[in-house]
C-alpha positions in Angstrom: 2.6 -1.4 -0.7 1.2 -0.9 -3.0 -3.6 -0.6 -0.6 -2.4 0.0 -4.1 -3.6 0.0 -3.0 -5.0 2.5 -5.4 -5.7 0.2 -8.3 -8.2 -2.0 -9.2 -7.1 -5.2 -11.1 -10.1 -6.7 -12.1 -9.8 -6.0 -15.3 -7.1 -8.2 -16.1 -9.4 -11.1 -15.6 -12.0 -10.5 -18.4 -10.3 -8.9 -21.7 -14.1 -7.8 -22.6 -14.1 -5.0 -19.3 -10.5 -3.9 -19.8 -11.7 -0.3 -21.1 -14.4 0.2 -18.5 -11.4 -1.4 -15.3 -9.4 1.1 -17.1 -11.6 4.0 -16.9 -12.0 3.1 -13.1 -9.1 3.1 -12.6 -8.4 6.8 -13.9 -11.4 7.8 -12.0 -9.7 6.0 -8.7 -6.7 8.0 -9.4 -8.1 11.0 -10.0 -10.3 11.5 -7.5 -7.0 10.8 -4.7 -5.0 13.7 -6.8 -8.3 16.6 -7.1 -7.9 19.2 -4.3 -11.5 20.5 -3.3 -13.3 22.3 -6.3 -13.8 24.9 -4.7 -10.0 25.2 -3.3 -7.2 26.6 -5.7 -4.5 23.5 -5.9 -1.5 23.4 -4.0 1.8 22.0 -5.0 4.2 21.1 -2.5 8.0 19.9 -3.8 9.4 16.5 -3.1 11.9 17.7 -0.8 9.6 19.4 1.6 7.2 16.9 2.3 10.0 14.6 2.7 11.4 17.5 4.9 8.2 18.2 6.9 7.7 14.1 7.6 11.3 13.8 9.0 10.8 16.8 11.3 7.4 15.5 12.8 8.7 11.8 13.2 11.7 13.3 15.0 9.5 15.2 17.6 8.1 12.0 18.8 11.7 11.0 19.2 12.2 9.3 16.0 16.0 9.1 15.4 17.1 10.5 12.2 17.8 7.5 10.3 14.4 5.3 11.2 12.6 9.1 10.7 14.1 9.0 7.0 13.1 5.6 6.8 9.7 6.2 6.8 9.2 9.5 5.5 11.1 7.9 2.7 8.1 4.8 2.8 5.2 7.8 3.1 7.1 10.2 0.3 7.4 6.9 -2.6 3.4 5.8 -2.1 2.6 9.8 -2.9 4.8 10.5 -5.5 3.8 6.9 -7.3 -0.1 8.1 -6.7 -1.3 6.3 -3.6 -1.8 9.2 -1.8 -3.9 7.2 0.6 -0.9 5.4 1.9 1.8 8.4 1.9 1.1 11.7 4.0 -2.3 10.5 4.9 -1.0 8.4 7.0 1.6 10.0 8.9 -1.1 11.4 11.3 -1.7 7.5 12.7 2.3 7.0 13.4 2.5 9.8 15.6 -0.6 8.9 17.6 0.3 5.5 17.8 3.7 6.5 19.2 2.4 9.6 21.6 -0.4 6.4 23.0 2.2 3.8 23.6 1.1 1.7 20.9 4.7 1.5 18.8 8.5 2.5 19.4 9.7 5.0 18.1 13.0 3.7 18.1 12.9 -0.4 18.0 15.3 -2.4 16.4 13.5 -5.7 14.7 15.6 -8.8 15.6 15.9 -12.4 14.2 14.2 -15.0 16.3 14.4 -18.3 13.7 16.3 -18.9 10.8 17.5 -21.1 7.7 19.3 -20.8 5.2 16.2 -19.6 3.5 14.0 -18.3 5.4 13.8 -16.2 9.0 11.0 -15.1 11.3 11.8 -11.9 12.6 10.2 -9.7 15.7 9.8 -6.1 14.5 9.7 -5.3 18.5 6.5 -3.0 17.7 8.3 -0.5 15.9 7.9 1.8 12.7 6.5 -0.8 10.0 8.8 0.8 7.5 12.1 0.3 9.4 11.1 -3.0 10.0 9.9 -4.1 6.3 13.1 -2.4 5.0 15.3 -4.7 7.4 13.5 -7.7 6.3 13.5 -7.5 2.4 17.3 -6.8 2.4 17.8 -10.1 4.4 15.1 -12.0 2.2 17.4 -10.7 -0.6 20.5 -11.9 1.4 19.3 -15.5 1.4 17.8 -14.9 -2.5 21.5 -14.4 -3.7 22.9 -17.3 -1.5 20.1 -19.9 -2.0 18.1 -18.9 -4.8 14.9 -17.6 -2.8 14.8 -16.2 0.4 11.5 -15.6 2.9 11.2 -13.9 5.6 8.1 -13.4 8.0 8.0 -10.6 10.9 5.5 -10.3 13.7 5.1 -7.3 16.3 4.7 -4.9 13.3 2.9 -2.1 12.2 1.5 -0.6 8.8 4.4 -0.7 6.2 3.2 1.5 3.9 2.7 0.3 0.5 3.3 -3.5 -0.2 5.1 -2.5 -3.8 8.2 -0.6 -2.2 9.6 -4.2 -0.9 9.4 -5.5 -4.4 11.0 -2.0 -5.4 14.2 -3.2 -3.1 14.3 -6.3 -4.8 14.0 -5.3 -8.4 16.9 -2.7 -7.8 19.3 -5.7 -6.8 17.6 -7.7 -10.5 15.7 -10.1 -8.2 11.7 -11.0 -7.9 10.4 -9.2 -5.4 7.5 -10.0 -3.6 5.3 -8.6 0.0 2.3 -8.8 1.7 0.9 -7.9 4.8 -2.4 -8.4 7.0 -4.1 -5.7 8.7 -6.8 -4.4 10.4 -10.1 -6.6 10.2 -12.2 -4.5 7.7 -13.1 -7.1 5.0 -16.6 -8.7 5.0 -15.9 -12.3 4.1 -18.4 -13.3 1.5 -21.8 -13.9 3.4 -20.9 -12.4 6.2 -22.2 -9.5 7.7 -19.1 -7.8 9.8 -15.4 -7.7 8.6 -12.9 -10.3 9.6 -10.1 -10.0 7.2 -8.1 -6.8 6.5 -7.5 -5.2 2.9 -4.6 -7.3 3.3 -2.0 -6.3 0.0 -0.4 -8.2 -2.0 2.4 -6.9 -4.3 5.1 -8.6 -6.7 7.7 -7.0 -8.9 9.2 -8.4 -11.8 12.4 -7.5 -13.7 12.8 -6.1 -17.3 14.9 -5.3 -19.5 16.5 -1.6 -19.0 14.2 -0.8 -15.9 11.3 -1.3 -17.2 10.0 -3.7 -14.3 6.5 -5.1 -13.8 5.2 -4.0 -10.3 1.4 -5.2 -9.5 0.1 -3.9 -5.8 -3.3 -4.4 -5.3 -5.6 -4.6 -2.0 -7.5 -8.2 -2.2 -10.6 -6.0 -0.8 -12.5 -3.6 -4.0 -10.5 -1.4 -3.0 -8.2 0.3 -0.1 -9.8 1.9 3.6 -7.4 4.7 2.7 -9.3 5.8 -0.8 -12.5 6.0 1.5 -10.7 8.4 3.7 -9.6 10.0 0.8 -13.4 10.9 -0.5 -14.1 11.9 3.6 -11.4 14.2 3.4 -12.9 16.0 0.3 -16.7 15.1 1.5 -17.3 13.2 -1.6 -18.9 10.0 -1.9 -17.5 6.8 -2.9 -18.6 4.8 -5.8 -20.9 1.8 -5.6 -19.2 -1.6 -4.6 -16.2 -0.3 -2.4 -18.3 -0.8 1.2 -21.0 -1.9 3.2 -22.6 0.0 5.8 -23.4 -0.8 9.5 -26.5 -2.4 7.6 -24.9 -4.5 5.9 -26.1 -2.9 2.6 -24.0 -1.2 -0.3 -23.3 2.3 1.0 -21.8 5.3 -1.4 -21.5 8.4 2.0 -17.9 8.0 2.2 -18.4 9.0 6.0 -20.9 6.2 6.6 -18.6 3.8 4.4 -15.2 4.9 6.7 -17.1 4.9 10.2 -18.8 0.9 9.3 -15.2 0.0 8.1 -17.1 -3.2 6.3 -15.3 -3.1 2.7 -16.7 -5.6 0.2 -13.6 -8.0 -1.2 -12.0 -7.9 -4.3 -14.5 -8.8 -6.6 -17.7 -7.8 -5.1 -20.3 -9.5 -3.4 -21.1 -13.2 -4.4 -22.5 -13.0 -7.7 -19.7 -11.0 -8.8 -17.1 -12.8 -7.7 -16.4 -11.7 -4.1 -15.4 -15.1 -2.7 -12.3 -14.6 -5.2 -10.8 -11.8 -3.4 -11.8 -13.1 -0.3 -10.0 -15.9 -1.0 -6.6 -13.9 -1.5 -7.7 -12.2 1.8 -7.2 -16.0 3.4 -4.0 -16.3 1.4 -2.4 -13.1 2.7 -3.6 -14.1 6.2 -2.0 -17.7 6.0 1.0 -16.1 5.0 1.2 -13.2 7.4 -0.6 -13.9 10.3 -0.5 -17.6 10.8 3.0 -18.4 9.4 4.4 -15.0 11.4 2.7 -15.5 15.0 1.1 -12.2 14.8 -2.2 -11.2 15.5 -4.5 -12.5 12.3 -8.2 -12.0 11.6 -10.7 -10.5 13.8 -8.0 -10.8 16.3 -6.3 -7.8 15.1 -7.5 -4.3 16.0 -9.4 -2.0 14.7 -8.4 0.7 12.8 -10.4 3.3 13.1 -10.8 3.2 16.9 -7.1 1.7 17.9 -6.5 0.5 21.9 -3.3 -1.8 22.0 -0.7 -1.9 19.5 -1.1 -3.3 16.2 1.2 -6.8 16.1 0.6 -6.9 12.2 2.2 -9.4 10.3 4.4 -9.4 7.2 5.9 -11.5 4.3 8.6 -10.5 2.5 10.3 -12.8 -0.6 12.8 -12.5 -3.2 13.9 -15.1 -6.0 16.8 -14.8 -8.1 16.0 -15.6 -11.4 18.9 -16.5 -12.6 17.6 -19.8 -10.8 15.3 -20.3 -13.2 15.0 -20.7 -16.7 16.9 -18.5 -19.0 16.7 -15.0 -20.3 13.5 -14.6 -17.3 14.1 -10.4 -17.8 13.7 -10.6 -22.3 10.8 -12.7 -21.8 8.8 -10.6 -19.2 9.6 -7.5 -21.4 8.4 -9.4 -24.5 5.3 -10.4 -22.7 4.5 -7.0 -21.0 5.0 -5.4 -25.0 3.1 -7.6 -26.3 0.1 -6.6 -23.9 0.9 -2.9 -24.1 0.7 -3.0 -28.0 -2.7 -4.9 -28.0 -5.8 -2.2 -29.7 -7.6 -0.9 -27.4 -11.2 -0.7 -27.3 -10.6 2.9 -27.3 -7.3 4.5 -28.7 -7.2 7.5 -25.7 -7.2 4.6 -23.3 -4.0 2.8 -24.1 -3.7 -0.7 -22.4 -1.3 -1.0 -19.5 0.3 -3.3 -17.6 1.0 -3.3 -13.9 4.2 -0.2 -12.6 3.0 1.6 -15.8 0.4 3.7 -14.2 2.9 4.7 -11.7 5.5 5.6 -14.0 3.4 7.8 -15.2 2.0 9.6 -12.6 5.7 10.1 -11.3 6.5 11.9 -14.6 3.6 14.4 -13.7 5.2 15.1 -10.7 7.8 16.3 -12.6 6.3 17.8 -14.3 4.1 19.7 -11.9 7.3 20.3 -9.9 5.7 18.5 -6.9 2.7 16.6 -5.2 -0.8 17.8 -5.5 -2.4 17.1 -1.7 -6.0 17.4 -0.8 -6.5 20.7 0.8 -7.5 18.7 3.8 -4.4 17.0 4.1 -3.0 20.6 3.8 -5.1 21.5 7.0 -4.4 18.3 8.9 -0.5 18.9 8.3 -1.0 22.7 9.2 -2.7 20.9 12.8 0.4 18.5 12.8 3.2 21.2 12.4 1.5 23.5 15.1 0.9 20.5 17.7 4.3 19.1 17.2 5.8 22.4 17.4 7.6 22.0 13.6 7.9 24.4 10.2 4.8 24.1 8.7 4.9 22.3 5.2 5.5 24.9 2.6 3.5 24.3 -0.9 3.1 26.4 -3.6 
């Protein structure tokens, strides 16, 4: 999923930036991974957040497997660095299912279907259970046909577009997701948002694992890396939002409460219209192909009244329908990129699924995940209100 959607990808698009996107990036990164300053860090082990998501799903009646599921969704965005899209959002699933807004417990069903392609009703449950259920059959109809695509309606957040692509690189196919969301895009010219961040994700298969995996928000970057900088009462770098204004804002708080995030690219001059145009894409795909909710039609996110009705994408190709040796190729092209000088040698060039890889072997490394202390409070709140074992952390 993944609001990558943590990482900005701009700099693929003009070799003369590629340090400074870089060095963004990091920044990006970092600043989702630094407890407070003044806060001594916390490490919390793999298994016990996974743990401590289960329990909480399950007190809202979750059933074991769908509460896995998703803790499963939450635990693979934080332990690949998109913090914004793992425990951080955990909170908004149980509201939405203690309001009324999604099941628990649904069961997505097929409503229309090919050979090819299916549309599928999520019935307004987790968007985790439902995602999962429609890559495996858009990988189904990939190993029969070729390529398979499958469109759901009645859903909610999914987590991060990239896990899809990560079920369809682990059965050697092309793997790719989006979804819309929430209106909190400002189309270029525009004063108020009408498009969501709306992520687009594709995976690519290499030789021995080593899998291309781009996930990237078409907005500058994802609502969840403001909430991030609110959490720690840090402001936001220049670019990300607007505010109520219409104006560039950097108060993360002011940024989160306008929910007006610039596109992918900027305003005009920069480029904006670009990523506002993969905001239309996403939308075409998702919300118009699906029969959900699209646009300004879909609810808001920060102040949420009816249920979400999001709508998803989901493909998978089988290269082997293609030309010849697709896996040797990508490897050779992604080696090729990685081996390039860098403008400067501590900043190695990367390509898409490496920034991950390595933020998984600090984990590791670390011996867990490094939450804000925030987070840490707003689980402690979670744990007491749900009546479960607090999270433990180190």
């Amino acid at each position: 999923m993944f609001s990558k959607n943590i990482k900005t990808f701009t700099f693929l698009f003009s070799s003369s930036t590629k340090s400074a996107r870089c060095c963004e990036r990091d920044f990006i990164r970092k600043m989702s991974l630094s407890p407070n300053k003044d806060e001594r860090p916390k490490i919390t082990p793999l298994k016990e957040s996974r743990r401590f998501m289960i329990d909480c799903l399950k007190a809202v009646g979750a059933q074991q497997k769908h509460a896995e599921i998703v803790a499963d969704n939450l635990l693979e965005a934080d332990h690949r660095g998109h913090y914004s899209h793992g425990m951080n959002r955990l909170e908004n699933y149980i509201n939405d299912v203690e309001k009324g807004f999604s099941v628990a417990n649904a069961t997505p069903t097929i409503e229309k279907e090919t050979t090819a392609t299916a549309v599928v009703n999520a019935n307004n449950g987790f968007g985790a259970v439902s995602g999962q259920f429609c890559m495996d059959l858009a990988i189904k109809k990939a190993e029969e046909a070729g390529i398979g695509i499958v469109t759901s309606h009645n859903a909610n957040h999914y987590g991060i577009a990239g896990i899809y692509c990560l079920q369809a690189l682990k059965k050697g196919l092309i793997g790719f997701s989006c979804t819309n969301t929430s209106p909190l895009m400002v189309p270029t010219r525009a004063k108020k948002a009408a498009l969501g961040t709306n992520p687009i994700a594709l995976g690519v298969p290499g030789l021995q694992g080593d899998d291309f995996l781009l996930d990237f928000a078409t907005t500058a970057v994802a609502v969840g890396k403001i909430e991030i900088q609110q959490r720690k009462h840090q402001p936001i770098p220049e670019g990300w939002a607007l505010n109520e204004n219409g104006r560039v804002e950097t108060d993360s708080t002011k940024a989160f409460a306008a929910s007006r995030l610039l596109p992918l690219g900027g305003v005009e001059k920069t480029s904006g219209y670009k990523g506002y145009g993969l905001g239309m894409l996403v939308e075409i795909f998702c919300g118009i192909l699906s029969g959900s909710s699209y646009g300004p039609n879909i609810r808001s996110w920060t102040n949420p009244n009816a249920k979400a009705n999001l709508g998803h994408c989901f493909m998978a190709l089988d290269p082997k329908a293609f030309a010849e040796g697709v896996e040797e190729r990508m490897s050779d092209l992604m080696n090729t990129i990685r081996n390039m000088e860098p403008v400067d040698p501590s900043l190695p060039v990367l390509v898409h699924g490496d920034a991950e890889r390595n933020h998984m072997e600090k984990v590791q490394k670390l011996g867990g995940l490094s939450y804000v202390y925030n987070q840490h409070e707003t689980n402690k709140r979670l744990a007491e209100r749900l009546n479960v074992a607090p999270m433990q952390s180190i």
